[in-house]
mmCIF file of the N, C-alpha and C atoms, coordinates in Angstrom:
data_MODEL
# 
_entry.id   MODEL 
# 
loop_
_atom_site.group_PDB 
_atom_site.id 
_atom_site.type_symbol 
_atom_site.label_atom_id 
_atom_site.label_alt_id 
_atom_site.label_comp_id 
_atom_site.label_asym_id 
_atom_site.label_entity_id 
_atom_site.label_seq_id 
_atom_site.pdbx_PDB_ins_code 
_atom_site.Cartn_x 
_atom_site.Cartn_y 
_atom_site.Cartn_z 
_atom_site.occupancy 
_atom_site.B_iso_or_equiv 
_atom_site.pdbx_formal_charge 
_atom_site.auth_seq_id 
_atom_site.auth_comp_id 
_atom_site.auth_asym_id 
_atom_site.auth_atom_id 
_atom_site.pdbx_PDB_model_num 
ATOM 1   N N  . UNK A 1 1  ? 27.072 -46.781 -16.520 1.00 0.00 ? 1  UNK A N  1 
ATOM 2   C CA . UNK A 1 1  ? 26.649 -45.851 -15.516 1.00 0.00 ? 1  UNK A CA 1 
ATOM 3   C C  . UNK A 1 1  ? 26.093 -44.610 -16.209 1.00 0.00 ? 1  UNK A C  1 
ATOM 4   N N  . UNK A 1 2  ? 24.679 -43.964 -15.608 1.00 0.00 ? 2  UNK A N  1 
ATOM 5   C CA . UNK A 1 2  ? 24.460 -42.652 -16.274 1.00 0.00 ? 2  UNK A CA 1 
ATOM 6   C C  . UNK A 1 2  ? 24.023 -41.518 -15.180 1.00 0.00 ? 2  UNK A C  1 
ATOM 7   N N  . UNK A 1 3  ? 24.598 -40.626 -15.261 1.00 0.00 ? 3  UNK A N  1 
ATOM 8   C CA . UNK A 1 3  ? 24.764 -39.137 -14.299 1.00 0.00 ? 3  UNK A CA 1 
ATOM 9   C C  . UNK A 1 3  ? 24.096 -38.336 -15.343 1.00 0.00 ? 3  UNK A C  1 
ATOM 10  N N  . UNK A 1 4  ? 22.795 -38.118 -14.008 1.00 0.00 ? 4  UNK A N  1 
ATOM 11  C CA . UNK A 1 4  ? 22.621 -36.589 -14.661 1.00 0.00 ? 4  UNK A CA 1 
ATOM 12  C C  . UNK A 1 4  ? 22.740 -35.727 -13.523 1.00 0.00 ? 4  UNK A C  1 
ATOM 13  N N  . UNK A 1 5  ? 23.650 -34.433 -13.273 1.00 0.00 ? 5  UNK A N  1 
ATOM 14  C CA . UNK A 1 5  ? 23.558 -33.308 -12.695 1.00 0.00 ? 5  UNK A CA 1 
ATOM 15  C C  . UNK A 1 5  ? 22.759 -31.732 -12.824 1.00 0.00 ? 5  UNK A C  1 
ATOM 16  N N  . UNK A 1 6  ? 22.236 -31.600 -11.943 1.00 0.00 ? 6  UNK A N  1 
ATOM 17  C CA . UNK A 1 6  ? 21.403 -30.456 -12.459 1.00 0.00 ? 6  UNK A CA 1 
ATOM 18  C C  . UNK A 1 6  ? 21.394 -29.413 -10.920 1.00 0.00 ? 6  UNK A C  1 
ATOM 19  N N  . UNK A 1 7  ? 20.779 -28.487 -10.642 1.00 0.00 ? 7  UNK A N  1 
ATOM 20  C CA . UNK A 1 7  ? 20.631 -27.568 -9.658  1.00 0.00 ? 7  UNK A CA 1 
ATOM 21  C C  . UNK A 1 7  ? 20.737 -28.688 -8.319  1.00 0.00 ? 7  UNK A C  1 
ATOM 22  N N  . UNK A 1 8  ? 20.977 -28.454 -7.382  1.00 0.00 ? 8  UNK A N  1 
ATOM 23  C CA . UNK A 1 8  ? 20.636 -28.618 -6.036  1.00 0.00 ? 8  UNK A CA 1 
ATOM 24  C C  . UNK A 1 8  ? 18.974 -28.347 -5.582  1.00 0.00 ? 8  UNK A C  1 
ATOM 25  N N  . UNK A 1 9  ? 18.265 -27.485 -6.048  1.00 0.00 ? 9  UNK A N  1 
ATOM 26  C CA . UNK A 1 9  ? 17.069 -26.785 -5.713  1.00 0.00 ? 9  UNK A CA 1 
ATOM 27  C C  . UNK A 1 9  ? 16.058 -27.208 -6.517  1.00 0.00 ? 9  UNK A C  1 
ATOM 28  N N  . UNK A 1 10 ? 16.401 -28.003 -7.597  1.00 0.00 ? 10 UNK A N  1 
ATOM 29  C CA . UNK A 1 10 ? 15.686 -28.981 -8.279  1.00 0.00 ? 10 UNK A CA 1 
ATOM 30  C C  . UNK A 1 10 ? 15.204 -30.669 -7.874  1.00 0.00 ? 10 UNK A C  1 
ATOM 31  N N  . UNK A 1 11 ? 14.222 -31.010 -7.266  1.00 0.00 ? 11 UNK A N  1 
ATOM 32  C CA . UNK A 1 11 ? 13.422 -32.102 -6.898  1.00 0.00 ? 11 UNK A CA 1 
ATOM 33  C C  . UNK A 1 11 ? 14.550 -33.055 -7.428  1.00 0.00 ? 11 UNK A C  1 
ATOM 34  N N  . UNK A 1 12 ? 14.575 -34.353 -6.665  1.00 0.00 ? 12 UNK A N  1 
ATOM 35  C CA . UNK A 1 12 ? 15.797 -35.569 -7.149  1.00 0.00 ? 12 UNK A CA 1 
ATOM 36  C C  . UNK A 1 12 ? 15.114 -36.144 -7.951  1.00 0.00 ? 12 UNK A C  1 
ATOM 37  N N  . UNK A 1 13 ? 13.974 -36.269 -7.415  1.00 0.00 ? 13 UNK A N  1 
ATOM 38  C CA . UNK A 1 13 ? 12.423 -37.254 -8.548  1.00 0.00 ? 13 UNK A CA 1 
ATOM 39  C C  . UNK A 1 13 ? 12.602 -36.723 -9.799  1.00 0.00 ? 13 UNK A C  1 
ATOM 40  N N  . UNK A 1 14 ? 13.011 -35.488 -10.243 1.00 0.00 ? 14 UNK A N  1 
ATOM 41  C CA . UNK A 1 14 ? 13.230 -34.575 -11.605 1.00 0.00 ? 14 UNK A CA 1 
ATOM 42  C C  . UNK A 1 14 ? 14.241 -34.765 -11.880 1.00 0.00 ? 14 UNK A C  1 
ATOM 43  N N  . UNK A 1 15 ? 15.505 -34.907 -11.162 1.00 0.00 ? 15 UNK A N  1 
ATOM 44  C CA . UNK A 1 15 ? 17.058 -35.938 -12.081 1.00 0.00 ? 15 UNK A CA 1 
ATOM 45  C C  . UNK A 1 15 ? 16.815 -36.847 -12.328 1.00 0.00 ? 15 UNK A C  1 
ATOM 46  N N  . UNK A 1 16 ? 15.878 -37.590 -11.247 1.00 0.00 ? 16 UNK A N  1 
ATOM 47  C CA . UNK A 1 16 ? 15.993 -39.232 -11.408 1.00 0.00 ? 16 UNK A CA 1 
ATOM 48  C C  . UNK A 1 16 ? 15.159 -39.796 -12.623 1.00 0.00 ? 16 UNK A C  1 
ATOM 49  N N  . UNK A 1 17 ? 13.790 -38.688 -12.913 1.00 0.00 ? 17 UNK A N  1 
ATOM 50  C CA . UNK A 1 17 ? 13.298 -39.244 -14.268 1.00 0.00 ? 17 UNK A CA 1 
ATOM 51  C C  . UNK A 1 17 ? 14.242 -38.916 -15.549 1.00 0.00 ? 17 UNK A C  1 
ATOM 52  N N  . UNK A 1 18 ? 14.584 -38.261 -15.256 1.00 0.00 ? 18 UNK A N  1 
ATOM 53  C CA . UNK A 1 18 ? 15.607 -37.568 -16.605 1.00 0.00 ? 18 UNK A CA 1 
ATOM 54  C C  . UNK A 1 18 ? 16.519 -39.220 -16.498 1.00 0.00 ? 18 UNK A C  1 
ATOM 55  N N  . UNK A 1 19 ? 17.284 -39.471 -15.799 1.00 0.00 ? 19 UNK A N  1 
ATOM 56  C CA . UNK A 1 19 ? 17.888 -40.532 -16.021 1.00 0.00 ? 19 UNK A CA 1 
ATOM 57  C C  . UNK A 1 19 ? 17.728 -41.897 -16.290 1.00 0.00 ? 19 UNK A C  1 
ATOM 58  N N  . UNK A 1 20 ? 16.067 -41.759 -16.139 1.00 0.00 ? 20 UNK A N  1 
ATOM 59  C CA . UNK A 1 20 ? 15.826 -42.881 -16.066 1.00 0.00 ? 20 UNK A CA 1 
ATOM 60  C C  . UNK A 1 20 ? 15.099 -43.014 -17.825 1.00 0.00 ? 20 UNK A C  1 
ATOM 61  N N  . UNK A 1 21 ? 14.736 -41.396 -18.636 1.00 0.00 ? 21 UNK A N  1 
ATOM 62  C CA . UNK A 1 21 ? 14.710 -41.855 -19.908 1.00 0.00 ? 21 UNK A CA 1 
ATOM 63  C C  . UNK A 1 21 ? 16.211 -42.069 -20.597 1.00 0.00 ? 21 UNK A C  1 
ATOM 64  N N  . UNK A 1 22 ? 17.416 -41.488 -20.153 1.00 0.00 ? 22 UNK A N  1 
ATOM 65  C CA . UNK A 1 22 ? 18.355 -41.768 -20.662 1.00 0.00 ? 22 UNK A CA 1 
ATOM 66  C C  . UNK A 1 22 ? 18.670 -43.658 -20.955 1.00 0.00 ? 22 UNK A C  1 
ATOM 67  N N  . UNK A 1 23 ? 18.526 -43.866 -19.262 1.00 0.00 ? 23 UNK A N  1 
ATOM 68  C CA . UNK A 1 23 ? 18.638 -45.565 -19.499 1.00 0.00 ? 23 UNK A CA 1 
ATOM 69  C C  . UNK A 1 23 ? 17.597 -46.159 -20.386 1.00 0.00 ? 23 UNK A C  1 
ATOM 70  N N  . UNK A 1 24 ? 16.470 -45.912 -20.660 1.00 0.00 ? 24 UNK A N  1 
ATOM 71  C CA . UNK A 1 24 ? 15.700 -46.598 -21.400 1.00 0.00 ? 24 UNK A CA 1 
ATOM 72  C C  . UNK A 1 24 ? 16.102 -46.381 -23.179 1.00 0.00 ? 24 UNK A C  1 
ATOM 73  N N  . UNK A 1 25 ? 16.738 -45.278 -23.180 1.00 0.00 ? 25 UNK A N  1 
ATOM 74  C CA . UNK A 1 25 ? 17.453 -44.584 -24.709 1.00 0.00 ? 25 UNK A CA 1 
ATOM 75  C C  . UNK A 1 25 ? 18.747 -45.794 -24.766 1.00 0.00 ? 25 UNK A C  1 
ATOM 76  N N  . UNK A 1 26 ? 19.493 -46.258 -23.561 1.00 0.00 ? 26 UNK A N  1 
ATOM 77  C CA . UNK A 1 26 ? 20.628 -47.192 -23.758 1.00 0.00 ? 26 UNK A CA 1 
ATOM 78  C C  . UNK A 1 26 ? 20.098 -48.271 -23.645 1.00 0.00 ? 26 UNK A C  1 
ATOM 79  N N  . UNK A 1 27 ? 18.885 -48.912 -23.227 1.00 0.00 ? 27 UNK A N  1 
ATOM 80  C CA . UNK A 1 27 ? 18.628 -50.006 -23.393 1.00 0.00 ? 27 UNK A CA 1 
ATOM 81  C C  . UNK A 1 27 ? 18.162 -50.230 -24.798 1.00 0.00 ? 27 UNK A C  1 
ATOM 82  N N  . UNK A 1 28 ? 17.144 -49.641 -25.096 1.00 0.00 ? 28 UNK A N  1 
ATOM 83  C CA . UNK A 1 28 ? 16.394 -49.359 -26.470 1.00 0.00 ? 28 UNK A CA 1 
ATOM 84  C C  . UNK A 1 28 ? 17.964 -49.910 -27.794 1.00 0.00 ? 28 UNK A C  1 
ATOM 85  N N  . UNK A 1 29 ? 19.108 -49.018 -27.234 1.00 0.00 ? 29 UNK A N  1 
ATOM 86  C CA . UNK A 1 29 ? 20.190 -49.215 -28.227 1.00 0.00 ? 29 UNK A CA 1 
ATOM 87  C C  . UNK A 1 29 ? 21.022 -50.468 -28.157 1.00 0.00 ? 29 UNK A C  1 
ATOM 88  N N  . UNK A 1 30 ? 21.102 -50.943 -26.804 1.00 0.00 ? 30 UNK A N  1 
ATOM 89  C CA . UNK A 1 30 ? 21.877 -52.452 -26.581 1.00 0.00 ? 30 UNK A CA 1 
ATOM 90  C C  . UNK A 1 30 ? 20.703 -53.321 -27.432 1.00 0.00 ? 30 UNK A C  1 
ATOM 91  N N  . UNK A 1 31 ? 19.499 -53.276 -27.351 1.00 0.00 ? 31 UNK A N  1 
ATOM 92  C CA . UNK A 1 31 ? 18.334 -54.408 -27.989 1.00 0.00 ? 31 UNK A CA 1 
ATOM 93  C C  . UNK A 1 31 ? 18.574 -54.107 -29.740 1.00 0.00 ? 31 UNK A C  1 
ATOM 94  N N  . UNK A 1 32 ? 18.643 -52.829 -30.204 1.00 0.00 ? 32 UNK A N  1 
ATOM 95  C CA . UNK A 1 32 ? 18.740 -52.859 -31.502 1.00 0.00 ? 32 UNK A CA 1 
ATOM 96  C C  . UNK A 1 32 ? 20.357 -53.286 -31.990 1.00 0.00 ? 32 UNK A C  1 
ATOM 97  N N  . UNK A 1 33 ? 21.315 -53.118 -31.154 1.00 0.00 ? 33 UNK A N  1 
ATOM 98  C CA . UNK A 1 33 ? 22.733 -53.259 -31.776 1.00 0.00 ? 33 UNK A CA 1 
ATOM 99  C C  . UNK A 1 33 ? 22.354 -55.341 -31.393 1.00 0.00 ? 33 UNK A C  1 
ATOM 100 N N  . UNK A 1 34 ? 21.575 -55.503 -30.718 1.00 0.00 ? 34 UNK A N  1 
ATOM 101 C CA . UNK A 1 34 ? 21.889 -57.185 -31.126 1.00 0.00 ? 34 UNK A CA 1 
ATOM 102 C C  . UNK A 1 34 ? 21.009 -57.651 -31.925 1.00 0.00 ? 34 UNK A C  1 
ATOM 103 N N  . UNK A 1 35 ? 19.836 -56.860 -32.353 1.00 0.00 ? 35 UNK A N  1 
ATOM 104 C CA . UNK A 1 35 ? 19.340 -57.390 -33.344 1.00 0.00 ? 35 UNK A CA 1 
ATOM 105 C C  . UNK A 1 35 ? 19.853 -56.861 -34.254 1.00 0.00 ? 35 UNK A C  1 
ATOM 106 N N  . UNK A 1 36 ? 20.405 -55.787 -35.082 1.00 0.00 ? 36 UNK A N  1 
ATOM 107 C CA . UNK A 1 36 ? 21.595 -55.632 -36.223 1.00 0.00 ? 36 UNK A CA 1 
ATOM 108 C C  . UNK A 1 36 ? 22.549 -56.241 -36.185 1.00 0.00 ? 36 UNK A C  1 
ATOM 109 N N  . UNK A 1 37 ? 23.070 -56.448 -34.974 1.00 0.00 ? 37 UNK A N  1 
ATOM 110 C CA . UNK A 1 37 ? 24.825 -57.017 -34.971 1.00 0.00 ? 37 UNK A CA 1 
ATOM 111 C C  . UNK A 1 37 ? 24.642 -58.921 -34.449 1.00 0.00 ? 37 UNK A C  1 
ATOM 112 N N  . UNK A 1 38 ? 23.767 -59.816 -35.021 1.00 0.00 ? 38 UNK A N  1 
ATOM 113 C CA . UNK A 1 38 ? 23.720 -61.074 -34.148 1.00 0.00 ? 38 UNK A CA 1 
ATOM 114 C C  . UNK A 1 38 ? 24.693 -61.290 -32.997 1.00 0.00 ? 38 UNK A C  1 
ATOM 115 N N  . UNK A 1 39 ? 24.533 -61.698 -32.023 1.00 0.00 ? 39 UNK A N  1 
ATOM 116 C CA . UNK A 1 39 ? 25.676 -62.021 -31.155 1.00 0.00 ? 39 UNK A CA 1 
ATOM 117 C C  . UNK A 1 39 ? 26.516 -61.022 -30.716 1.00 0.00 ? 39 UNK A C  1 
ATOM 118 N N  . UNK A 1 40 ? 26.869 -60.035 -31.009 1.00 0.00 ? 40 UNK A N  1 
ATOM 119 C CA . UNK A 1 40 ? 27.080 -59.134 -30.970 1.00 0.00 ? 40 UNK A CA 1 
ATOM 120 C C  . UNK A 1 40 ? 28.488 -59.203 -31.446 1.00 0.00 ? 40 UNK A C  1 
ATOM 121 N N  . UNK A 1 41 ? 28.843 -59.525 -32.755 1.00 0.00 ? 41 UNK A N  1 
ATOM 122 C CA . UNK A 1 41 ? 29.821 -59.655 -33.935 1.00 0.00 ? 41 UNK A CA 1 
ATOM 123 C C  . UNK A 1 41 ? 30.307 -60.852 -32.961 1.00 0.00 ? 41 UNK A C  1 
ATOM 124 N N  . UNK A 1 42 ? 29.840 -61.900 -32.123 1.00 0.00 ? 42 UNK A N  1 
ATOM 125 C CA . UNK A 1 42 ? 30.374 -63.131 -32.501 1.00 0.00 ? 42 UNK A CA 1 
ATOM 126 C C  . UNK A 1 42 ? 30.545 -62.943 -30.849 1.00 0.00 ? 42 UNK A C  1 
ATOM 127 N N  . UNK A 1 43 ? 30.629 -62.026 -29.917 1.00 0.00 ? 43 UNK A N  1 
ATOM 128 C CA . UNK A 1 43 ? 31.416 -61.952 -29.155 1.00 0.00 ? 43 UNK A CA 1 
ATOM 129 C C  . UNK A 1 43 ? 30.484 -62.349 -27.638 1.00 0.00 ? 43 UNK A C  1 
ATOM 130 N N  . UNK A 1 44 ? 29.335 -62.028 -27.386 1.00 0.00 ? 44 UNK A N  1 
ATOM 131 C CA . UNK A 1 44 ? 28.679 -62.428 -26.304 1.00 0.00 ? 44 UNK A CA 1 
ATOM 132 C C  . UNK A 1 44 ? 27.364 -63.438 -27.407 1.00 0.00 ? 44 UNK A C  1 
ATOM 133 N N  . UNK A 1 45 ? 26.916 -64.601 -26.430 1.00 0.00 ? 45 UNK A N  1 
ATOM 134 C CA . UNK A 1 45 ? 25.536 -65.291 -26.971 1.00 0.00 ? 45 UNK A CA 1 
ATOM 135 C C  . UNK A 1 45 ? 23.923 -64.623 -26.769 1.00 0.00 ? 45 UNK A C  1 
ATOM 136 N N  . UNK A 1 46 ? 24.298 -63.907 -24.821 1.00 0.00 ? 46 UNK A N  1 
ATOM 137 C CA . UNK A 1 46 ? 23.295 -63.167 -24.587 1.00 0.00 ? 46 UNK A CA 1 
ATOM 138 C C  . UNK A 1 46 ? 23.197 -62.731 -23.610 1.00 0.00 ? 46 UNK A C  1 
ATOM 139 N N  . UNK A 1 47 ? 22.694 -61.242 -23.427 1.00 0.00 ? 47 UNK A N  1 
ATOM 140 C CA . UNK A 1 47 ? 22.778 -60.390 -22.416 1.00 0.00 ? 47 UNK A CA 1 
ATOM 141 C C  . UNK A 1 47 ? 21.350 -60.478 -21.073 1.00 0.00 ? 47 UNK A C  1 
ATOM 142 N N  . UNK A 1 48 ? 21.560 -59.563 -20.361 1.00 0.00 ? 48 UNK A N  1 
ATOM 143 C CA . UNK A 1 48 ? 20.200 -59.401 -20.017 1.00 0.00 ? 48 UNK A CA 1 
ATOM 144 C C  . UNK A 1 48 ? 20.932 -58.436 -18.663 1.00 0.00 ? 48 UNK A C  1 
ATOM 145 N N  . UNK A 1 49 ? 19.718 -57.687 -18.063 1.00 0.00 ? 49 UNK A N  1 
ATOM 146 C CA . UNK A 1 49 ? 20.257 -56.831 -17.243 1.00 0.00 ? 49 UNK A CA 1 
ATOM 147 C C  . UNK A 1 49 ? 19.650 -57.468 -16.087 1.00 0.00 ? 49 UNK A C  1 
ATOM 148 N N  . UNK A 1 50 ? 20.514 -57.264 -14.612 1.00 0.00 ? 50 UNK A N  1 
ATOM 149 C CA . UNK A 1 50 ? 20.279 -57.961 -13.622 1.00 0.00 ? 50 UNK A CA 1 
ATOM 150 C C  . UNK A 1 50 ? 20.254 -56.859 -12.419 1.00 0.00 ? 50 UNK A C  1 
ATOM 151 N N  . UNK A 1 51 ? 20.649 -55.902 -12.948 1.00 0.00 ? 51 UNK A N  1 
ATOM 152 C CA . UNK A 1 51 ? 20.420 -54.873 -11.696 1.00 0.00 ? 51 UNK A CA 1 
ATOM 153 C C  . UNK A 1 51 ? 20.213 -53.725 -11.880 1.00 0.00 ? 51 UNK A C  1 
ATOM 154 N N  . UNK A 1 52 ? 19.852 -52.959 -11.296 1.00 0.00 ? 52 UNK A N  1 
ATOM 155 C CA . UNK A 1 52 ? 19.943 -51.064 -11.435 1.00 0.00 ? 52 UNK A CA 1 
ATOM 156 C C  . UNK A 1 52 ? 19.921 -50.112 -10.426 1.00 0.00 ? 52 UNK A C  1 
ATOM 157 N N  . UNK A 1 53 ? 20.595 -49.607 -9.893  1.00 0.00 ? 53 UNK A N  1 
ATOM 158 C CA . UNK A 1 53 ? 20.705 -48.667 -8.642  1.00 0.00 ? 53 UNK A CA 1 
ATOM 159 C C  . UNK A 1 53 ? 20.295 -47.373 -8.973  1.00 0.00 ? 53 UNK A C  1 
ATOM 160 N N  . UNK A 1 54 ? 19.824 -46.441 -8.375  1.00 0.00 ? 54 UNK A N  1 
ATOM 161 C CA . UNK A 1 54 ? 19.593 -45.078 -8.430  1.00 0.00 ? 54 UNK A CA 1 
ATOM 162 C C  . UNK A 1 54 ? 19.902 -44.832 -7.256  1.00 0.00 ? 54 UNK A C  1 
ATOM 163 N N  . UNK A 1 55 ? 21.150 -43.547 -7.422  1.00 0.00 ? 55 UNK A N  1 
ATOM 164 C CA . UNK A 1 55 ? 21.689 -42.785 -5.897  1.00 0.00 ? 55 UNK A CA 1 
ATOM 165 C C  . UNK A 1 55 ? 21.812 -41.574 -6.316  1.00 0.00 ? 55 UNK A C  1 
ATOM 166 N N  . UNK A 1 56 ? 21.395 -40.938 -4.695  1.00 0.00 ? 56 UNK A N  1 
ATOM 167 C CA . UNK A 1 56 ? 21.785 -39.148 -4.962  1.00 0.00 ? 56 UNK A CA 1 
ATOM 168 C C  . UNK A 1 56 ? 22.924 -39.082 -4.548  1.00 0.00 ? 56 UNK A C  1 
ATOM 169 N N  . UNK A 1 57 ? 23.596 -38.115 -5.385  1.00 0.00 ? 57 UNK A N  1 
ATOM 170 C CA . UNK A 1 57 ? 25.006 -37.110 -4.626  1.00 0.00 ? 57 UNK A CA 1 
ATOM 171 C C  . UNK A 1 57 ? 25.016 -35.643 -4.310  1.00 0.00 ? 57 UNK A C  1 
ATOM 172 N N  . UNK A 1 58 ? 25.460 -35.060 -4.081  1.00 0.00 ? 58 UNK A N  1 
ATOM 173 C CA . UNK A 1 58 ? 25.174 -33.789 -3.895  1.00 0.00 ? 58 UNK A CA 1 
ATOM 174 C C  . UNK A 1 58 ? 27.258 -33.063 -4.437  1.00 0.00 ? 58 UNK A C  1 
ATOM 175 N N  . UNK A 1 59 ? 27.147 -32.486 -5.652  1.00 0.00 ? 59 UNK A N  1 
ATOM 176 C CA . UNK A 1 59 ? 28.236 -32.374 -5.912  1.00 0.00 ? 59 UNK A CA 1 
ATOM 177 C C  . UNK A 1 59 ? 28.879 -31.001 -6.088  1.00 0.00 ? 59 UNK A C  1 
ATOM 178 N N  . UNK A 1 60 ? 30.126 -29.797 -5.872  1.00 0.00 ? 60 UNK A N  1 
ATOM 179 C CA . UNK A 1 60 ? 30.274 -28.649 -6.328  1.00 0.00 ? 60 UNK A CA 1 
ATOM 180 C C  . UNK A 1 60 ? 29.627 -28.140 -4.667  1.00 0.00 ? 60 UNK A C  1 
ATOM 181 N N  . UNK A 1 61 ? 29.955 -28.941 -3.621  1.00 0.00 ? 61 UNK A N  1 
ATOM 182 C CA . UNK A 1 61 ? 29.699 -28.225 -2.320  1.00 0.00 ? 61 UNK A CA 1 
ATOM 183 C C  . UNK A 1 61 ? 28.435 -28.076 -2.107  1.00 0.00 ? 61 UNK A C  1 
ATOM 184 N N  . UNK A 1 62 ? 27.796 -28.944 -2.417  1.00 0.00 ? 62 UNK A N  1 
ATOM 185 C CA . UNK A 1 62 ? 26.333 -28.774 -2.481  1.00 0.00 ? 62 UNK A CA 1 
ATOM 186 C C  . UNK A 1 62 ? 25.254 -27.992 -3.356  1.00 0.00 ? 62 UNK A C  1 
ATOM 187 N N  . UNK A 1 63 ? 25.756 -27.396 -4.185  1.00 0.00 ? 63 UNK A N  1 
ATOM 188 C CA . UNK A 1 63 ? 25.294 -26.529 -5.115  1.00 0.00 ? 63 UNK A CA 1 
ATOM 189 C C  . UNK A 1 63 ? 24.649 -27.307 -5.849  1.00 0.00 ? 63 UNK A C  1 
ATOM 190 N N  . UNK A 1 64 ? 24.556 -28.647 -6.533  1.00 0.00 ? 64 UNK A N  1 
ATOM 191 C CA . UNK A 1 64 ? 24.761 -29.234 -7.570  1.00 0.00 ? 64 UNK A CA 1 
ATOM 192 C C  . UNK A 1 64 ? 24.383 -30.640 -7.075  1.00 0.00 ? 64 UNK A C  1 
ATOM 193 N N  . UNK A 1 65 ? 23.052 -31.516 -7.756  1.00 0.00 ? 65 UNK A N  1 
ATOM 194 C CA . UNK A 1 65 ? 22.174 -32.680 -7.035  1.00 0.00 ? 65 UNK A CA 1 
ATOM 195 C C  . UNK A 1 65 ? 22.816 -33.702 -8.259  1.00 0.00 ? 65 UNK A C  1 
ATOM 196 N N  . UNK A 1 66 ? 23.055 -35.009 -8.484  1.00 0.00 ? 66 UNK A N  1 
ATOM 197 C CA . UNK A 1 66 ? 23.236 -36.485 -9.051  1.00 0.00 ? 66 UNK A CA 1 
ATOM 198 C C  . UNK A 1 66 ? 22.551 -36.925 -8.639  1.00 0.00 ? 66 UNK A C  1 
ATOM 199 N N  . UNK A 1 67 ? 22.139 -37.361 -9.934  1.00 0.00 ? 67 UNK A N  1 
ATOM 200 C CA . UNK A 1 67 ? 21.551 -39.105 -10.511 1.00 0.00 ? 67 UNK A CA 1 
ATOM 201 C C  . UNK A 1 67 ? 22.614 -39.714 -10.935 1.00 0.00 ? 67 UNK A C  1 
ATOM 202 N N  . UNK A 1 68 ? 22.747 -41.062 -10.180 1.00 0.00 ? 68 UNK A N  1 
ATOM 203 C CA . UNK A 1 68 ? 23.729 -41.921 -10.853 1.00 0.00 ? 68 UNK A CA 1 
ATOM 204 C C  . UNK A 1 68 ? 23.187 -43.467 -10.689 1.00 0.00 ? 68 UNK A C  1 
ATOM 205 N N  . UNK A 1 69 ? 23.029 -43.682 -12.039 1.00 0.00 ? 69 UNK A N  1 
ATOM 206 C CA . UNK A 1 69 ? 21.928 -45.238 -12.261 1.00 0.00 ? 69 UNK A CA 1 
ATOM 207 C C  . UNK A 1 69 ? 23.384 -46.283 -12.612 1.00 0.00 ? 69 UNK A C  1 
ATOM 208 N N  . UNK A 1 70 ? 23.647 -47.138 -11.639 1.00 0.00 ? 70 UNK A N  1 
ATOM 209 C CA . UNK A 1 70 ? 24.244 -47.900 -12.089 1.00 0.00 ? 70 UNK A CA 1 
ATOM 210 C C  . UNK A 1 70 ? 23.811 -49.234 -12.711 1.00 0.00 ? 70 UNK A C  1 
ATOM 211 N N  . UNK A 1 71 ? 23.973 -49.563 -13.941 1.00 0.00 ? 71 UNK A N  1 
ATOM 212 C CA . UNK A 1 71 ? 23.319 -51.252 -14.700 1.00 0.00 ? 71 UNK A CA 1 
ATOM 213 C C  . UNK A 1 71 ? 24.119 -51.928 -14.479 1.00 0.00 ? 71 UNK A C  1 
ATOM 214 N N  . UNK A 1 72 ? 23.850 -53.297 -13.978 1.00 0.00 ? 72 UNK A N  1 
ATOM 215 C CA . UNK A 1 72 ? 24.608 -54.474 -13.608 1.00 0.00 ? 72 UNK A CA 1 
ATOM 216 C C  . UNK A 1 72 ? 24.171 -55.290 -15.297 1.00 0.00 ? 72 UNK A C  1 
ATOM 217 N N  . UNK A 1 73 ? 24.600 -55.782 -15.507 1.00 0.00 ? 73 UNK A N  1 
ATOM 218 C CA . UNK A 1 73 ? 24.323 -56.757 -16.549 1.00 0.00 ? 73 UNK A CA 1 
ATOM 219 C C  . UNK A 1 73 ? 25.250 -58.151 -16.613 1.00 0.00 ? 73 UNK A C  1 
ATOM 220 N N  . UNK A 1 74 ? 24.470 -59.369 -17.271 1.00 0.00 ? 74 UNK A N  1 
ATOM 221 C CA . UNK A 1 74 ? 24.671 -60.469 -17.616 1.00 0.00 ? 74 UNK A CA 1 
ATOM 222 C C  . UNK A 1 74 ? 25.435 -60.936 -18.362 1.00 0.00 ? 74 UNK A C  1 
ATOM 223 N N  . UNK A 1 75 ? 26.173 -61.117 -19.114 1.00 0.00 ? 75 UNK A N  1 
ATOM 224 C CA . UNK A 1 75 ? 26.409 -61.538 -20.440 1.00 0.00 ? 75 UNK A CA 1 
ATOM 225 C C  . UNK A 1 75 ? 27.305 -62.611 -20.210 1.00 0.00 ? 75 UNK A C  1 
ATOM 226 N N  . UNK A 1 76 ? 26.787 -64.024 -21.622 1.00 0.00 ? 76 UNK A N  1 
ATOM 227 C CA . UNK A 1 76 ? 27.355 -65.206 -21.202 1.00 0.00 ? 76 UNK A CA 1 
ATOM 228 C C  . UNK A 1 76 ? 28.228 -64.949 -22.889 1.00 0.00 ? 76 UNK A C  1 
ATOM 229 N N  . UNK A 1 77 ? 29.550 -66.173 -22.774 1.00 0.00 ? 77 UNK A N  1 
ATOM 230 C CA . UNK A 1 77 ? 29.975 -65.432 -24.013 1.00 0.00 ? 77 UNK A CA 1 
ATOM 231 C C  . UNK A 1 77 ? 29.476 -66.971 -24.753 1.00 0.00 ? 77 UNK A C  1 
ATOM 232 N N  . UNK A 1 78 ? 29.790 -66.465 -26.138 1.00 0.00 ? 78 UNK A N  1 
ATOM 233 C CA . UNK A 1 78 ? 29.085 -67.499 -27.349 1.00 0.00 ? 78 UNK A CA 1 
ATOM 234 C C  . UNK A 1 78 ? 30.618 -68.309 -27.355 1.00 0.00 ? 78 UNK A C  1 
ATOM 235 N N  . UNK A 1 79 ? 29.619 -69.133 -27.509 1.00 0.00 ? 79 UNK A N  1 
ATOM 236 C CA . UNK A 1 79 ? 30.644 -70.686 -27.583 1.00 0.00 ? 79 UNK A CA 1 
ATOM 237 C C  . UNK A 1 79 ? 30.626 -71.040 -29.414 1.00 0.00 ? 79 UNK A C  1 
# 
């Protein structure tokens, strides 16, 4: 899951891109840790992501706008 919080008075489209380079920074890192780590030290065969949500919250009494991207993912384990 990745939250970004920022002003209330700040556009959601402006959390929601912010979060949405964060997820591409954690995807970018799940693709390189399985090509450094094969298999991922033995433990899954292979991943893949199957979902992604983006929701607003409004948090701190309204003062205060969320992004919260939830990733669903796959993973089958290695036999």
């Amino acid at each position: 899951m990745i939250s970004v919080v920022r002003y209330a008075r700040i556009p959601y489209a402006t959390i929601e891109d912010r979060a949405f380079v964060l997820y591409d920074h954690i995807f970018d890192s799940i693709i390189d840790w399985r090509t450094e780590s094969p298999a991922f030290n033995g433990v899954a065969g292979w991943f893949g992501i199957i979902g992604k949500r983006s929701e607003e919250f409004f948090t701190d009494e309204g003062k205060e706008r969320e992004c919260r991207i939830t990733i669903d993912l796959a993973v089958t384990a290695r036999i």
